[in-house]
C-alpha angles and dihedrals in degrees: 000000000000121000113288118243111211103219140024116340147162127222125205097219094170096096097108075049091086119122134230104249131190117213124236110304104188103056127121134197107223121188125187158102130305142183094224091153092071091055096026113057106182122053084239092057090039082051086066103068103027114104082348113131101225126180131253117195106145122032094230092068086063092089097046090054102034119018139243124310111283127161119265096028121099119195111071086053097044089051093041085056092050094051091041086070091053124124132186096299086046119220105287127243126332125198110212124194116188110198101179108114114195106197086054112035098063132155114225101269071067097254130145102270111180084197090078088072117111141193095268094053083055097040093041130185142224114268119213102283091054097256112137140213146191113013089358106068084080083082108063092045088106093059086041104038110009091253148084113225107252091199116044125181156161113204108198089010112065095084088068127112112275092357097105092045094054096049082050097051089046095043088058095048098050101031094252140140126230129186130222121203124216123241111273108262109016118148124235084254096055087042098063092040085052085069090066137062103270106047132135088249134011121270088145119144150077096217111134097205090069125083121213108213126189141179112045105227113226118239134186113263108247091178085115079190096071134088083230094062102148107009125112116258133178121262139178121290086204091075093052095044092048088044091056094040080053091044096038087053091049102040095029117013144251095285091064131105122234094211117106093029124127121256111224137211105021144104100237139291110310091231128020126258119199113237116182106163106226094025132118104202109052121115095263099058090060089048100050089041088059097049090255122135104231132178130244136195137205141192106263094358106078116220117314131176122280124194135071084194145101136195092274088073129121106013097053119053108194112116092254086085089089119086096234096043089064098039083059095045085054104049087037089058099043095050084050096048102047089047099051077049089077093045099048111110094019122124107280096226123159092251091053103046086051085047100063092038091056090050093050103048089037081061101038094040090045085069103056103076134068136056095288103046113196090195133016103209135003151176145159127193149176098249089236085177103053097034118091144172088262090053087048089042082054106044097247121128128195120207123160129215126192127181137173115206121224120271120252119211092253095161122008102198112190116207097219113184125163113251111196086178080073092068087061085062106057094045095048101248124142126236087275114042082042085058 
């Protein structure tokens, strides 16, 4: 009972009121270069934005922050290609970490040369006071902003030793998704070895937190400094794809797929990819059969994504292979999880136990009807079985929670047989005189 008050007093008695909340869905992690030193004069200022996460709403702030578009840099591109897939809800929040340092990366005329950074720049570290950089300031956007990324890439990076392996690792920590490019210029051929162990670069792996992206898309040069200005150049797939799955969770949902969708703000595809619909043997079906996110053009239509799938197809064969089953798992834990938060070290009493499970399923439920499901099938309960007096004498609680995503039209067969009967019909004769 908590301590009496002699006298007059009022008593907040809402907190069972709390709701069931969902984080931010449509966030993304991007790492990259920058020429900072062209927009930022003095090293303090430069500090400001080396190994920072700052925050990219709008396209036009690309410029303030980053700087204009130059060779070798990646950042003001990567950014441009993610807001170039925008409709009329945008494409959420980004989290960009610029780890080229200018007054450390230097050639030696002692210029600022982004070439001089390297995979653990990209990858970072924690220093000695704890504070990270690189990759790993994903992890510290909850204390910031009140979020975990749920995209999370490299653009130009990626390739690099170790620098795979550490998006996946965080991805898995935080519920997040990265994407990995492949190399400029492999051949279909190259691409689906590269799933095995003996390729010429490394797609291998059944995670399904990772996302396989080939071709790169070619883009016009802005960088009005090169001798290219102007002319189309290739550029990472990775951007474009993050940019629609942005755009698909703000227009559409989470539960969406970002398959089928237009890619914006490029040339073309860099290589071409054969798309012939009903047939088994175009390029996209041994992409999609290999877990990789292809493109696929059509007359009249322009390239659009192809692929429901991430890395973890085929050879896993859960739902959570496809791209939007995972996305919901993960917004669906989080929202759980940061609710029970609230709940953790308070009295286990059986109000408050039937409490949490009626604000849970109110939520989860709540998401199951309509045109546009979010979810097909859900519910949350107090584990009645596996709880026991020794589990409440020791603090710890049991609850189960089961779900079931929505479907996505994968495959549409159509069962096609000649019917003779039919020409009765158009002539206005009846079963028999037809027969």
């Amino acid at each position: 009972m908590a301590e009496r008050i002699f006298g007059p007093e009022i008593v907040d008695a809402n907190e069972d009121g709390v709701l069931v909340r969902e984080l931010k869905a449509a966030t993304a992690f991007l790492v990259g270069t920058a020429p900072i030193h062209e927009v930022h004069d003095t090293p303090a200022e430069q500090a400001k934005y080396i190994n920072k996460p700052i925050l990219i709403r709008r396209e036009k702030d690309i410029a303030r922050h980053f700087g204009p578009f130059r060779d070798g840099y990646t950042l003001p591109q990567k950014l441009r290609a993610m807001f170039k897939q925008s409709k009329t809800r945008g494409i959420g929040t980004i989290c960009v970490i610029n780890v080229f340092d200018p007054a450390a990366h230097k050639d030696d005329a002692d210029k600022p040369d982004p070439s001089k950074v390297g995979a653990l720049d990209i990858i970072g570290a924690f220093d000695a006071m704890g504070r990270p950089s690189g990759l790993k300031l994903a992890y510290s956007c909850y204390q910031r902003f009140g979020w975990f990324p749920k995209n999370i890439g490299a653009p130009g990076f990626d390739g690099l030793t170790g620098v795979r392996a550490e998006m996946a690792a965080i991805c898995a920590r935080i519920r997040a998704r990265c994407y990995w490019d492949a190399p400029y210029g492999v051949t279909l051929q190259q691409l689906v070895e590269a799933r095995g162990p003996s390729g010429s670069f490394d797609f291998q792996t059944n995670d399904t937190r990772v996302n396989l992206c080939w071709p790169m898309m070619e883009t016009v040069n802005l960088d009005d400094t090169s001798a290219q200005a102007g002319q189309v150049i290739p550029d990472h797939y990775s951007a474009y794809l993050m940019g629609i799955v942005l755009m698909s969770v703000m227009e559409y949902g989470y539960q969406h797929s970002p398959s089928n969708r237009a890619i914006k703000g490029i040339e073309g595809a860099a290589q071409e990819v054969l798309y012939v619909p009903g047939d088994g043997s175009s390029d996209t079906q041994v992409t999609r059969s290999n877990g990789i996110i292809s493109v696929e053009e059509r007359f009249g239509k322009g390239p659009h994504t192809s692929g429901n799938r991430n890395a973890g197809y085929p050879t896993k064969t859960t739902m959570l292979t496809f791209f939007h089953a995972q996305y919901t798992q993960d917004v669906l834990d989080e929202a759980v999880l940061h609710f029970l938060d609230e709940k953790k070290d308070r009295v286990g009493s059986l109000a408050r136990i039937e409490q949490i499970e009626d604000a849970i399923n109110a939520w989860g439920i709540g998401k199951t009807g309509g045109k546009d499901p979010e979810l097909s099938g859900f519910r949350f309960a107090f584990d009645r079985e596996l709880m026991s007096t020794a589990y409440a004498a020791d603090g710890w609680y049991h609850y189960t929670l089961e779900f079931a995503p929505t479907g996505i039209m994968e495959t549409l067969t159509v069962r096609r047989s000649l019917n003779i009967n039919l020409l009765g019909d158009a002539l206005g004769l009846s079963q028999s005189e037809a027969a």
